[in-house]
N, C-alpha and C positions, 0 to 999 in steps of 0.2 A: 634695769629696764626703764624706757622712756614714759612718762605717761600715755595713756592708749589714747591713739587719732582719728579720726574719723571722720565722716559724713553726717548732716543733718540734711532733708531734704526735706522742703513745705510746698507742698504738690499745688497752695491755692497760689504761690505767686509765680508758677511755671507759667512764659508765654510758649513754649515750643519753640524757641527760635533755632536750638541746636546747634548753641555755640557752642556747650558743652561736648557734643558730639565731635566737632570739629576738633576744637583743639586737643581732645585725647589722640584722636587721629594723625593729627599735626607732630603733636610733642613724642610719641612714642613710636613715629614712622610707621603707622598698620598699614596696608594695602585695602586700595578699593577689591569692592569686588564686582570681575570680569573685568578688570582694569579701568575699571567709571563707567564701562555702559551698561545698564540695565532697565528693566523694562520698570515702570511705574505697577506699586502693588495695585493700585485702587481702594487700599483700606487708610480714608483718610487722606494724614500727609505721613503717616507712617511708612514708609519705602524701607527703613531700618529691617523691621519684622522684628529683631529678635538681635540679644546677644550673642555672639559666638565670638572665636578665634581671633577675629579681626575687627569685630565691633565691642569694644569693653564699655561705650555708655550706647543705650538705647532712649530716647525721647518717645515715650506713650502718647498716644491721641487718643481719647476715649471718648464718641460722640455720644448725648444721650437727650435726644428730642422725640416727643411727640409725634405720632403718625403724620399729621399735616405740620410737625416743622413749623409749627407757630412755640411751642415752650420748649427749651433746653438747656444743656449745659456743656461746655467743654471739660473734660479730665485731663490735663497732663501729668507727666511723671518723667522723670529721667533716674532710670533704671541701670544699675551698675551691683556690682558684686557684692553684696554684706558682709564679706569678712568678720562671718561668723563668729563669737566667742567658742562655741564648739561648731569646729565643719569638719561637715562630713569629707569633702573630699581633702583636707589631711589625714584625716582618719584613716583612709583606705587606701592612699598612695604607696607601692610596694618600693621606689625609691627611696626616699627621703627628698623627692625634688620640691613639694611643697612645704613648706618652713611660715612659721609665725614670727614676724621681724619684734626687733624692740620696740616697735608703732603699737604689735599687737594687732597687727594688721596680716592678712595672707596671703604669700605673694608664690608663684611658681616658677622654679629656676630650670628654663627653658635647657641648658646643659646639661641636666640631669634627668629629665622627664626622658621616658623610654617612650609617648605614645600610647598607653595600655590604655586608654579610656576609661580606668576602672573611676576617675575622680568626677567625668561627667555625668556617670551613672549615679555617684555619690550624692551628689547637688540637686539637693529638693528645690532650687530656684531658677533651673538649666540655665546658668550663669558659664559653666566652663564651654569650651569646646577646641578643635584642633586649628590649629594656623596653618593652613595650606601650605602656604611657603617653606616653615620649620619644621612639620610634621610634628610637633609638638604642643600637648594643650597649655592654652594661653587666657587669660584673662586682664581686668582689674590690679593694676601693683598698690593703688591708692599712690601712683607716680612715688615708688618710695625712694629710687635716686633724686627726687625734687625735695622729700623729707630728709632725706642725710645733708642735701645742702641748706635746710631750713626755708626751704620754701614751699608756699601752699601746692597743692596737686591743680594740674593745667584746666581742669574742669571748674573748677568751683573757685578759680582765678575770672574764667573768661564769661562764669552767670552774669548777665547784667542784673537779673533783679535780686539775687542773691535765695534764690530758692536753691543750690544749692552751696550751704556754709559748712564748713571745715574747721578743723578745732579740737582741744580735748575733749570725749567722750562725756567728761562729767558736765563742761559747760552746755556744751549740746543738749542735753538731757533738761539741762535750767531754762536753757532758752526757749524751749521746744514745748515744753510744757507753760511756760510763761505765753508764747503764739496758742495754744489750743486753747488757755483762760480766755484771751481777749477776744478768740473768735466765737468763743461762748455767750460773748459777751456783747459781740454784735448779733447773734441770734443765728450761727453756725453753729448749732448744737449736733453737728454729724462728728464736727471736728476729734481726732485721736491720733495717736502715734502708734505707729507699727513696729514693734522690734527696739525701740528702747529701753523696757526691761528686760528681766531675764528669763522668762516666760515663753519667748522666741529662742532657740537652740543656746541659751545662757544671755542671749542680748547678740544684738546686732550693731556693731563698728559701724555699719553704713544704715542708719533707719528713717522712716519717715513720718509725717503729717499727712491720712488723709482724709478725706471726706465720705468716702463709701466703702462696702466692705471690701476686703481685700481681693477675694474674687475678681471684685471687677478691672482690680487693678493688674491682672495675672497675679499677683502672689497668693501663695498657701495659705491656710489661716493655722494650719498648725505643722509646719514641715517638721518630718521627723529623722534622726542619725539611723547613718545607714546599721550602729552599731544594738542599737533599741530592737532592731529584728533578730539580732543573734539566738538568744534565747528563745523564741517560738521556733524559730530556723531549726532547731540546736535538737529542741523536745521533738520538732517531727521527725526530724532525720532518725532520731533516739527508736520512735516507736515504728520509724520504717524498719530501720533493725532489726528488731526486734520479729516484728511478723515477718519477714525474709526469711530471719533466723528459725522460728518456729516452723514454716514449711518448707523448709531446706531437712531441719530434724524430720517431718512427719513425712518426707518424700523418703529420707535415706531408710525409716523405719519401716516401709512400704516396701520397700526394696528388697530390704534384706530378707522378708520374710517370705517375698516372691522366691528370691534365693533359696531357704530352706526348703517350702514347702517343693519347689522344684527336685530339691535333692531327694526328700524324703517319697515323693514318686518312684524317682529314678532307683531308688535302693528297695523299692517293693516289689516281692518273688510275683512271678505271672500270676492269675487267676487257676486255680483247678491243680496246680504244682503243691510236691507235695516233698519235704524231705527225706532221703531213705537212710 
């Protein structure tokens, strides 16, 4: 297996330009949607909203000023799939269409996906969703036909400022941590990395640098596998049974003895009858 690849992404050198948006767009032919015309959100310049099916990078605006709009700050983020070390929606794929390539990255093989949704439910980051067109859930490949032929993924080709870098995992991790020093060090002391260790669902292939909590960034602060519920899931089903079981017994015991006591009516001589 190849060493594992990934994403680094430093949310303080994001300008929003969404070139990254583009050219995922570009290089893996997704479809607008409504075929380009749509109405402006009004949140921001966010018009994305959200990944799905057809959008695999999303570009965050996060406004955060002051009632009068005299103090604040911009948040960016371009948001794309983690390619979890453990994800959940492999986990719970009844196909086998989602696969973890030798990148170590997680990719869904569109001719194999039946559609169940079961992997968007899975995804503490609602990262998946359905391709209209395909009827198939789509994401994120981390471009891994651009990986087989050795070359970077179309996103973090087309960053100009290089907020989003590409790379093995372990160098990412050096680099990343080496960026949070030096912004310590100009007196960004919010500065941290999200999902670089293993702390995050074993570590995250795609993680970032930010500056407030994750909340504000939409992500989780502690997503959890869909497989971590089994067991509570498991115990109550256990003790549904269980009491089901018990007044299904105390109903048939009820019964039965409606039963007897009926018979033993019915087999009692009249009142005042006497045998000769």
């Amino acid at each position: 297996m190849a060493e594992p690849m990934g994403f680094y992404t430093d949310t303080t050198v994001c300008i929003g330009c969404k070139a990254c948006e583009v050219a995922c767009k570009e290089w893996n032919q997704l479809p607008a949607t409504n075929g380009g015309v749509r109405e402006l959100s009004g949140d921001s310049y966010d018009n994305t909203q959200r990944l799905d099916g057809i959008h695999w990078r999303h570009v965050k605006f996060i406004e955060q000023f002051s009632a009068d709009r005299v103090a604040g700050r911009w948040l960016m983020m371009s948001d794309v799939c983690k390619h979890c070390a453990q994800a959940g929606c492999l986990e719970v794929c009844p196909t086998g269409a989602i696969i973890r390539t030798e990148f170590d990255t997680v990719v869904i093989q569109s001719d194999v996906c039946n559609g169940c949704r079961d992997c968007i439910a899975a995804c503490p980051f609602g990262v998946i969703d359905l391709n209209p067109v395909s009827n198939t859930a789509q994401k994120c490949t981390l471009c891994y036909d651009r990986l087989q032929a050795g070359m970077q993924p179309a996103c973090s080709q087309a960053c100009p400022t290089k907020s989003i870098q590409f790379g093995p995992i372990r160098d990412l991790r050096q680099r990343a941590e080496s960026r949070v020093q030096q912004l310590h060090g100009q007196g960004e002391g919010r500065a941290y990395l999200y999902g670089a260790d293993e702390k995050i669902l074993g570590g995250l292939n795609s993680f970032y640098l930010l500056v407030d909590k994750p909340e504000v960034y939409g992500l989780p602060r502690d997503p959890q596998l869909p497989s971590r519920n089994l067991f509570p899931g498991s115990l109550f089903s256990m003790l549904g049974a269980i009491v089901f079981g018990l007044l299904g017994l105390v109903s048939l015991r009820k019964r039965r003895m409606d039963e007897i006591a009926e018979g033993m009516r019915g087999n009692s001589p009249p009142r005042g009858s006497s045998d000769v």
